[in-house]
Structure formats: C-alpha cells, structure tokens
C-alpha positions as CSV (number, residue, x, y, z in Angstrom):
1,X,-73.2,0.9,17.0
2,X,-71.2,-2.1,15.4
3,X,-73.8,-1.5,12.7
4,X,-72.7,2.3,12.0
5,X,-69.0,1.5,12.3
6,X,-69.0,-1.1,9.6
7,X,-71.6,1.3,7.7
8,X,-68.7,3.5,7.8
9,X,-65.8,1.6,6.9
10,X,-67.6,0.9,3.5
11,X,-68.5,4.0,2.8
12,X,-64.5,4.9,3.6
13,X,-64.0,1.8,1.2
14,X,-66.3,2.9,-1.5
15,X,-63.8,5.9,-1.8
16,X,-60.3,3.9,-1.7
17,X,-61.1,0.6,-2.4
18,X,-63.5,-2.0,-4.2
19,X,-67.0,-2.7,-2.6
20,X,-69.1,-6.7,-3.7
21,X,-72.7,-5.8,-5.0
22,X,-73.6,-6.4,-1.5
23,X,-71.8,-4.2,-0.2
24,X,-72.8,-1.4,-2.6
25,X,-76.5,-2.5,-1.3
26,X,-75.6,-2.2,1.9
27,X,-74.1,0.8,1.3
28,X,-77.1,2.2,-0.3
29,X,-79.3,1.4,2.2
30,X,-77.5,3.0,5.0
31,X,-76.8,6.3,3.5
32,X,-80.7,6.4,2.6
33,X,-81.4,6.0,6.7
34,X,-78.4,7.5,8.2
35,X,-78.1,11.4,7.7
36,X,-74.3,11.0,9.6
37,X,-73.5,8.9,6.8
38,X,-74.6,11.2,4.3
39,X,-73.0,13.8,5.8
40,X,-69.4,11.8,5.8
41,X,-70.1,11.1,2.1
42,X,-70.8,14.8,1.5
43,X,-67.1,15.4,3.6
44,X,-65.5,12.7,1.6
45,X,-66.6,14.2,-1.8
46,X,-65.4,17.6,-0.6
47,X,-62.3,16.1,0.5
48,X,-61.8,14.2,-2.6
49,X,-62.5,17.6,-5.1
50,X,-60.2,19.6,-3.0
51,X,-57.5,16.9,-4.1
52,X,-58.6,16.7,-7.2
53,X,-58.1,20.8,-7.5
54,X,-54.6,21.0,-5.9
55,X,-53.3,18.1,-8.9
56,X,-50.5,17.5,-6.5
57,X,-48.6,14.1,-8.3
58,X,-46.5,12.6,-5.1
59,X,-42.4,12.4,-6.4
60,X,-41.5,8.9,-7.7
61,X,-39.2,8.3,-5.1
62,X,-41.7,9.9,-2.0
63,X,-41.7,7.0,-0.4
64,X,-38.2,5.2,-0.9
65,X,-37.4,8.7,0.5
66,X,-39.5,8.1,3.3
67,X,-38.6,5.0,4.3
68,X,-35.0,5.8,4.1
69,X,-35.8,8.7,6.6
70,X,-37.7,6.5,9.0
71,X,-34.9,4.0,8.8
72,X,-32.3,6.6,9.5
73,X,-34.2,7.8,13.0
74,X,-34.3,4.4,13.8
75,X,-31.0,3.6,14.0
76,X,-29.5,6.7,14.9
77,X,-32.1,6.3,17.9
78,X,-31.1,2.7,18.3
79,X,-27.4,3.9,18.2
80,X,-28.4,6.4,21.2
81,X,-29.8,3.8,23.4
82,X,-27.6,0.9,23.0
83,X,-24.2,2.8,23.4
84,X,-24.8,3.4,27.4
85,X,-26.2,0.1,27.5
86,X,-23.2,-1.8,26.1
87,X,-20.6,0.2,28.1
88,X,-22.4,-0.7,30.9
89,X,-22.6,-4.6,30.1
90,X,-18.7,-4.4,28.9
91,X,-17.6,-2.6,32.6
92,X,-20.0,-4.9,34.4
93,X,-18.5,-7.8,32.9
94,X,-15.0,-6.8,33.2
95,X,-15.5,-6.3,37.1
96,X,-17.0,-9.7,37.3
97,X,-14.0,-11.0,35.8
98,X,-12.0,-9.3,37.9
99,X,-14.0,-10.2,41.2
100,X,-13.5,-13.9,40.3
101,X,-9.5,-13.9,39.6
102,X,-9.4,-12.1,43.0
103,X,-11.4,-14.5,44.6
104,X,-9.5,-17.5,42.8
105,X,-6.3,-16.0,44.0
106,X,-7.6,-15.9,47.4
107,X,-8.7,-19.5,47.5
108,X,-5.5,-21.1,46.4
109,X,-2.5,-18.2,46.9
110,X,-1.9,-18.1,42.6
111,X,-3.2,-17.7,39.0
112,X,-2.0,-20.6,37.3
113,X,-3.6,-21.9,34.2
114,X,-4.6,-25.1,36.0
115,X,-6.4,-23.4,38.7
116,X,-7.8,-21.0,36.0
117,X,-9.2,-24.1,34.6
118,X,-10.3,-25.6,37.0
119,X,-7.9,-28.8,36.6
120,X,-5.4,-28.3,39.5
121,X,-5.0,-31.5,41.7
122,X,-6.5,-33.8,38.6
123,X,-5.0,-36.9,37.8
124,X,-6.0,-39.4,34.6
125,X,-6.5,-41.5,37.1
126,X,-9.5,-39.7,38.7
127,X,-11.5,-40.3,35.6
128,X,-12.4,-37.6,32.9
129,X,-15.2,-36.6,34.9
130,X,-14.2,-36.7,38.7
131,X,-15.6,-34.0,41.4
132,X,-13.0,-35.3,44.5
C-alpha cells in the first residue's frame, strides 16, 4: 500500500513538479505493472488537455486578491468573537474591583489611600519590608 501511495505521489509529481532519473525509473516501472496508475495518468492527461483547451490565464493580482479576502474573514470573524469576550473580561473585572473596595471598607470602616495601599499602621521604623 505504502508502495502505491508513493507510486502515486510521483506520478502527481511528474505532472507539477520535477522527478530525479530514479524517480522517472521508478515511475516507469510502476505504470508498466499497475493498471490504477495508468489509469490516473490517462485522468491526469485528460485533466491537463482540458486546461490546456479552456487557456484560462489566472488575473495578476488573483491571489493578492485572495489573500486579502481571506485576511478580511479573519478578522472580521476575529472581531465577532473577541467583542463578547472582552466585555465580559472588562465587567468581570470591574466587579472584582468593586467586591474588593467593599470588602476593604468593611474591614477597616474607610477608603483611604493608605489602606488602599496597603500601608496604613506602617511606620519607617517597622522596616521596608515588615508583615506586623
């Protein structure tokens, strides 16, 4: 099975890309024993006249065009998803503040800026980095 897999990624190859002599021996050899092979060629030749017939010459900027489209959807998708999500986070985090200035207020009876801080009751003579 591995064998007709890679039998048939060189043929594919043979078509769009550039085979080694050993390849093209190998290649050979196959489509000599294996009439699926052959029959994929015969596809692939079809396939490739049919092209051929249509002349179709892709627009210069196809794929800048492309790309540009892709990138578009992306964003505007990304826009979609992350608007609920930050509105969320941005709520959430305000209530969290809120919760913890209530809670402070509770604790100690006001909002001053040393409580907010975390310094009320500190002395120099604690030491920079005192916990009583």
């Amino acid at each position: 099975m591995k064998n007709k897999q890679k039998h048939h990624r060189l043929l594919y190859n043979s078509f769009y890309g550039q085979l080694s002599n050993k390849q093209k021996i190998i290649l050979e050899t196959a489509l000599k024993d294996d009439l699926s092979l052959q029959k994929e060629k015969q596809k692939l030749l079809k396939i490739e006249l049919d092209l051929k017939k249509l002349k179709y010459q892709p627009d210069k900027n196809f794929e800048k065009g492309i790309m540009q489209r892709v990138k578009g959807q992306v964003m505007n998708d990304a826009i979609v998803i992350t608007k609920p999500v930050f509105n969320a986070m941005v709520f959430s985090g305000i209530a969290a503040i809120i919760l913890v200035l209530f809670s402070i207020y509770q604790q100690d009876g006001s909002l001053t800026f040393d409580i907010l801080t975390g310094v009320s009751g500190y002395s120099p003579a604690l030491g920079l980095f005192s916990i009583f």
